[in-house]
C-alpha positions as CSV (number, residue, x, y, z in Angstrom):
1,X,-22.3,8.6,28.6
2,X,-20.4,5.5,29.8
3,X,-17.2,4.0,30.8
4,X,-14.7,3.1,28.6
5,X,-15.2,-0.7,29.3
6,X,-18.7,-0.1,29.0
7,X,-18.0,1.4,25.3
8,X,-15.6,-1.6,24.8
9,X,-18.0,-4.1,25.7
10,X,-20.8,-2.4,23.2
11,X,-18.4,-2.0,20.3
12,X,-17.4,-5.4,20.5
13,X,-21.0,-6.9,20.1
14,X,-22.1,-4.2,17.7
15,X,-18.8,-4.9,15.4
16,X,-18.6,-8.9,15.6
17,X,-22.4,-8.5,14.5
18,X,-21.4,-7.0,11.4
19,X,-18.7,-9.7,10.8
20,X,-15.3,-7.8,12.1
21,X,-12.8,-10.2,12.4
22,X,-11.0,-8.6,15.9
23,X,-13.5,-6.7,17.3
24,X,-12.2,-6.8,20.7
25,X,-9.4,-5.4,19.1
26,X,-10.7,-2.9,16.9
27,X,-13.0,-1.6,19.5
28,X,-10.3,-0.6,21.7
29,X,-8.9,1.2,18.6
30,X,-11.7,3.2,18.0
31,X,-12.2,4.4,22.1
32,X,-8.3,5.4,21.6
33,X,-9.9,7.3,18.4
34,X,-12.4,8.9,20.3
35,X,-11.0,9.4,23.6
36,X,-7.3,10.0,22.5
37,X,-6.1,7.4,25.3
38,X,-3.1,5.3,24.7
39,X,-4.2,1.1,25.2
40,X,-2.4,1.0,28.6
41,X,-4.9,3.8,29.7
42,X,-7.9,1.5,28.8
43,X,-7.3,-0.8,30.5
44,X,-5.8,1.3,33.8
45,X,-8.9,2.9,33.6
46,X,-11.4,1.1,32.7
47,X,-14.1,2.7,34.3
48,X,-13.1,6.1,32.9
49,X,-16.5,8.3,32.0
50,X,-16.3,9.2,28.2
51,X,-17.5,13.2,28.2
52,X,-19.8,14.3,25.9
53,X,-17.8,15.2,23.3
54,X,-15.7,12.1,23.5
55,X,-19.1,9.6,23.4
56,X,-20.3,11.7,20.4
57,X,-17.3,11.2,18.7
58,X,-16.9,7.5,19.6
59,X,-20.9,6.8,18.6
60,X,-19.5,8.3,14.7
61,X,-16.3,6.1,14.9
62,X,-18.4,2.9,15.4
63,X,-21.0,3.7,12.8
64,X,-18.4,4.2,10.0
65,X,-16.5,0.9,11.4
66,X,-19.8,-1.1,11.7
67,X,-20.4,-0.9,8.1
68,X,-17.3,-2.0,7.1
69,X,-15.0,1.4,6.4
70,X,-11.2,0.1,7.0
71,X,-10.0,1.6,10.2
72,X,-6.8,2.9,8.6
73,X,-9.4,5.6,6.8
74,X,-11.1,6.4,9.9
75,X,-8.0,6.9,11.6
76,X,-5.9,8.1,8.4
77,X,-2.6,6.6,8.6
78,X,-1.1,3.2,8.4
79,X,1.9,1.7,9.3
80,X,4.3,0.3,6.9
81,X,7.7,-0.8,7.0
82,X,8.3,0.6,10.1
83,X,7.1,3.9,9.3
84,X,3.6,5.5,9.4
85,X,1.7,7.1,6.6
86,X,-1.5,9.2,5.8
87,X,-3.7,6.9,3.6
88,X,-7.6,8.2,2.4
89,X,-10.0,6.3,0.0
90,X,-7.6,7.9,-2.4
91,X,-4.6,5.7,-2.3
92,X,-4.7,1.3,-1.3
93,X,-4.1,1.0,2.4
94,X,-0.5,-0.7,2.2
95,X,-0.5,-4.5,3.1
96,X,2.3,-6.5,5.1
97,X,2.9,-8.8,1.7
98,X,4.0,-5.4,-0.3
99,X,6.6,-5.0,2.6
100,X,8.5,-8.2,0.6
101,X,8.4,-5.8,-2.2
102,X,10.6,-3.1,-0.6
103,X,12.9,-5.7,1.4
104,X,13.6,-7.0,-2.4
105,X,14.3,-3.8,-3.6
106,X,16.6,-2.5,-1.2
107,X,18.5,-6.3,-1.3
108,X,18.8,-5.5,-5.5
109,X,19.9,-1.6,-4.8
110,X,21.8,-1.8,-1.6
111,X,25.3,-2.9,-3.6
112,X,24.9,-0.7,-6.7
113,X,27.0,2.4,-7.1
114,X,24.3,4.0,-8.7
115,X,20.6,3.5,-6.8
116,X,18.0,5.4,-8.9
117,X,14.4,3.7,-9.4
118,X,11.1,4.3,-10.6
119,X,7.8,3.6,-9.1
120,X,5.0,3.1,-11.4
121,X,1.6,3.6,-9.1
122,X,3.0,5.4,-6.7
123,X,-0.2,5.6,-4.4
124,X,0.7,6.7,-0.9
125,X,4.1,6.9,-1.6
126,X,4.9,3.9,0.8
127,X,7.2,1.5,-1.2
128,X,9.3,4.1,-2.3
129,X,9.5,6.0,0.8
130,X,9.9,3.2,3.2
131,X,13.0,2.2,0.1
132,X,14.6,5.7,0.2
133,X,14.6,6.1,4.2
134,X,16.8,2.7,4.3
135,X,18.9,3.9,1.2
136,X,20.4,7.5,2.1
137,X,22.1,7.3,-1.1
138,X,19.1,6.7,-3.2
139,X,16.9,8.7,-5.6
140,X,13.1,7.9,-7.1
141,X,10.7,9.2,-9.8
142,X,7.2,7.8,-8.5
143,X,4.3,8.2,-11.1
144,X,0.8,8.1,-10.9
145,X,-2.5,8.8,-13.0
146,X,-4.1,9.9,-9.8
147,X,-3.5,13.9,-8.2
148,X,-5.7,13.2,-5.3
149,X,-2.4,10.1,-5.1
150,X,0.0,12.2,-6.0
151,X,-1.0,15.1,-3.3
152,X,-1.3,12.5,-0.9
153,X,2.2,10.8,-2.1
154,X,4.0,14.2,-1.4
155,X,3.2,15.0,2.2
156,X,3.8,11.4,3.3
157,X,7.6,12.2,1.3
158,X,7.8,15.4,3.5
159,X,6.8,13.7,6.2
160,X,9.5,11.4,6.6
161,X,12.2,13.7,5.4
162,X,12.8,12.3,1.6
163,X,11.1,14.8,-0.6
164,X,14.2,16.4,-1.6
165,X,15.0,12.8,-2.9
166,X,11.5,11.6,-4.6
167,X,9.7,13.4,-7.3
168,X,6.3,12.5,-7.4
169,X,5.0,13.8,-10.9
170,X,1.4,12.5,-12.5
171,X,2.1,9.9,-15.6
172,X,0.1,6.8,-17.4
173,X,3.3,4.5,-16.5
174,X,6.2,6.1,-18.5
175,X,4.7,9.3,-20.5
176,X,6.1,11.7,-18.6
177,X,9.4,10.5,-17.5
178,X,11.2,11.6,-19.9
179,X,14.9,10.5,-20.6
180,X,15.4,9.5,-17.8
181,X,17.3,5.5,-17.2
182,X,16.9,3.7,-13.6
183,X,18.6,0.6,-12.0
184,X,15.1,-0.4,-11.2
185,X,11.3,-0.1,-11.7
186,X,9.1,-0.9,-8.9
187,X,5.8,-1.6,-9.3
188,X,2.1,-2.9,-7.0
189,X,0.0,-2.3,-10.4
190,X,-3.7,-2.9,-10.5
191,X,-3.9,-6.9,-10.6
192,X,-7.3,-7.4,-9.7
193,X,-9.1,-9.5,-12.1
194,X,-12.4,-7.1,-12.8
195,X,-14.8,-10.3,-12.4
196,X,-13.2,-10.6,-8.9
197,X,-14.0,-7.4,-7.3
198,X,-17.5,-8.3,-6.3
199,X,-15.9,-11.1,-4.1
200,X,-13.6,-9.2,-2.3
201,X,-13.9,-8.2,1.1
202,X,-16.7,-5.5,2.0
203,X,-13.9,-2.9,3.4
204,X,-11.9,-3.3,-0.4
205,X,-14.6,-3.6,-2.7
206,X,-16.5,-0.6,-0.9
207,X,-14.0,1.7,0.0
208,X,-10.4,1.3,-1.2
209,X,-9.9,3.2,-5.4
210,X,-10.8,0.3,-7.4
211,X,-8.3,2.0,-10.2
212,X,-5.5,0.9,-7.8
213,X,-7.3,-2.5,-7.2
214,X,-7.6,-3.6,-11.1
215,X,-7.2,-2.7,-14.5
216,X,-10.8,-3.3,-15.7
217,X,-10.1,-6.2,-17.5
218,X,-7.9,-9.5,-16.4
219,X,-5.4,-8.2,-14.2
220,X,-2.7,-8.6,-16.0
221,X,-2.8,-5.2,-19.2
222,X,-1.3,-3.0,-17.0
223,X,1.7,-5.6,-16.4
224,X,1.9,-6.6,-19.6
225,X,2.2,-2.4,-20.6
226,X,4.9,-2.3,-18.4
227,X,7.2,-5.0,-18.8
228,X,6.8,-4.0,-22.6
229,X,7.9,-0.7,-21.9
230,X,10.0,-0.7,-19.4
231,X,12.8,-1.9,-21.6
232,X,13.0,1.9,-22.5
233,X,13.6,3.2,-18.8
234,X,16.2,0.9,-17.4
235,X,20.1,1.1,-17.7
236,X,21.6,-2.6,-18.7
237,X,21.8,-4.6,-15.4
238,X,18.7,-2.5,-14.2
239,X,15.8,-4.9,-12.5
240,X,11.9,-4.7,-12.8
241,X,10.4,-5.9,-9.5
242,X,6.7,-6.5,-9.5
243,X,4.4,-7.7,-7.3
244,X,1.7,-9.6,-8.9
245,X,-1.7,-11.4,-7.7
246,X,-2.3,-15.5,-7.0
247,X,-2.1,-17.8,-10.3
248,X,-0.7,-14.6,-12.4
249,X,2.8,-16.1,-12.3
250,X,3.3,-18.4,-15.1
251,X,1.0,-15.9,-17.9
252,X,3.5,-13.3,-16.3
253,X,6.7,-15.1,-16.2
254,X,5.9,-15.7,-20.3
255,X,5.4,-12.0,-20.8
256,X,9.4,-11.4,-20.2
257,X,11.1,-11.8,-23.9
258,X,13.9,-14.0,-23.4
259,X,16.7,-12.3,-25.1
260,X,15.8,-8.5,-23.6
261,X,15.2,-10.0,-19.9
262,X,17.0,-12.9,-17.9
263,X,15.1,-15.1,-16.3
264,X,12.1,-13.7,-14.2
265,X,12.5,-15.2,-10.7
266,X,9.3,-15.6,-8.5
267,X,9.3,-15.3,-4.9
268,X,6.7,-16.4,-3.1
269,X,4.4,-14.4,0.1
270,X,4.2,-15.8,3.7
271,X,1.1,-18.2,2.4
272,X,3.9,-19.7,-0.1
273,X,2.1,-17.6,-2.9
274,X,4.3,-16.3,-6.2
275,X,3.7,-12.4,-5.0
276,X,7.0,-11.1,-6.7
277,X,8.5,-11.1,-10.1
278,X,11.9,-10.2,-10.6
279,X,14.1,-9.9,-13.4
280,X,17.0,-8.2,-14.9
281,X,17.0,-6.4,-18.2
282,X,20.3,-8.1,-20.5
């Protein structure tokens, strides 16, 4: 057994030696894991004796993190947008630049009478739920080819008090919505090049769904399939709101028919990036 700056101190070395980026930081994240110890206790009590159970638990925790397993699926949740959700090695662990997705989204909705949307890859359920718990008014359809997704999708709706507002059903993009027209389609498709994935990060290309990460091909089928289709699902005036990976804007900006879409409009991520493509259906 040792003290909790002891197991600080030990973590530290053990995860900057397997190229953490924080691993001060992340080491006091896993003795909260383990101990179940707010921060301000850590260092209160630094010399706090882990028990048994507690060093057993820790020891695990630091294995998993020392060869590169995100800590958002050790710990399973995440926070986005304010709010925290349950994420597994089922769903993407949602990133601060999607967050520009749902400020977008509830900027286009917030002054429409009628605020119905559409998310295709609805993963955790993050963008539309974080959407829906700033738009009382609002309803969503969120579709996904994955169940393990869509099970995973559902709690986090019931969760944070919106499932009587989102219906999570499983759908390839549009199959099974039905009739149904929306004043928007959101979308974080699969944008991943396939000839990229071996370069990503260890704690991506190792853990996170690689169906969420890219299509198999280019990066750009699944976009293409749905600005193509989406044409279908959207009232007059609706929007389609993408986000979209770096150098993909100008192929994408060409795959909006001028005469069925007004001008896509980019907007760019806090690197200066094109992450978002926006545009409304005529």
């Amino acid at each position: 057994m040792s003290s909790i700056s002891e197991s600080l101190a030990k973590a530290a070395a053990i995860l900057a030696a397997n190229g953490i980026a924080e691993p001060r930081r992340e080491a006091a994240s896993l003795v909260m894991l383990a101990t179940g110890k707010e921060k301000i206790f850590l260092f209160a009590h630094s010399d706090y004796e882990l028990t048994g159970l507690e060093t057993s638990k820790f020891e695990s925790l630091l294995d998993r993190r020392a060869a590169r397993e995100p800590l958002q699926y050790i710990s399973g949740v995440q926070e986005f947008y304010g709010l925290e959700f349950e994420v597994t090695p089922d769903v993407l662990i949602p990133r601060p630049e999607t967050e520009l997705l749902v400020e977008h989204a509830i900027e286009l909705l917030k002054p429409r009478a009628s605020q119905r949307f559409c998310e295709i890859g609805v993963g955790s359920g993050c963008i539309s739920i974080s959407i829906l718990h700033h738009l009382p008014g609002a309803t969503a359809i969120g579709m996904d080819v994955s169940t393990s997704a869509i099970n995973i999708a559902r709690r986090n709706s019931e969760k944070h008090g919106i499932g009587d507002r989102l219906q999570i059903i499983e759908s390839d993009l549009f199959e099974n919505s039905g009739e149904d027209r929306f004043d928007m389609i959101v979308s974080n498709p699969p944008y991943v090049p396939s000839v990229d994935l071996e370069g990503l990060q260890p704690e991506v290309r190792d853990f996170e769904p690689h169906i969420a990460l890219s299509d198999g091909h280019d990066g750009l089928s699944i976009i293409s399939r749905i600005v193509e289709q989406s044409p279908r699902s959207l009232v007059s005036g609706g929007f389609l709101l993408m986000e979209i990976g770096i150098n993909q804007s100008p192929v994408v900006v060409e795959m909006f028919e001028s005469g069925i879409w007004r001008v896509p409009e980019l907007f760019p991520d806090l690197q200066g990036i094109p992450r978002l493509v926006c545009s409304e259906l005529i």
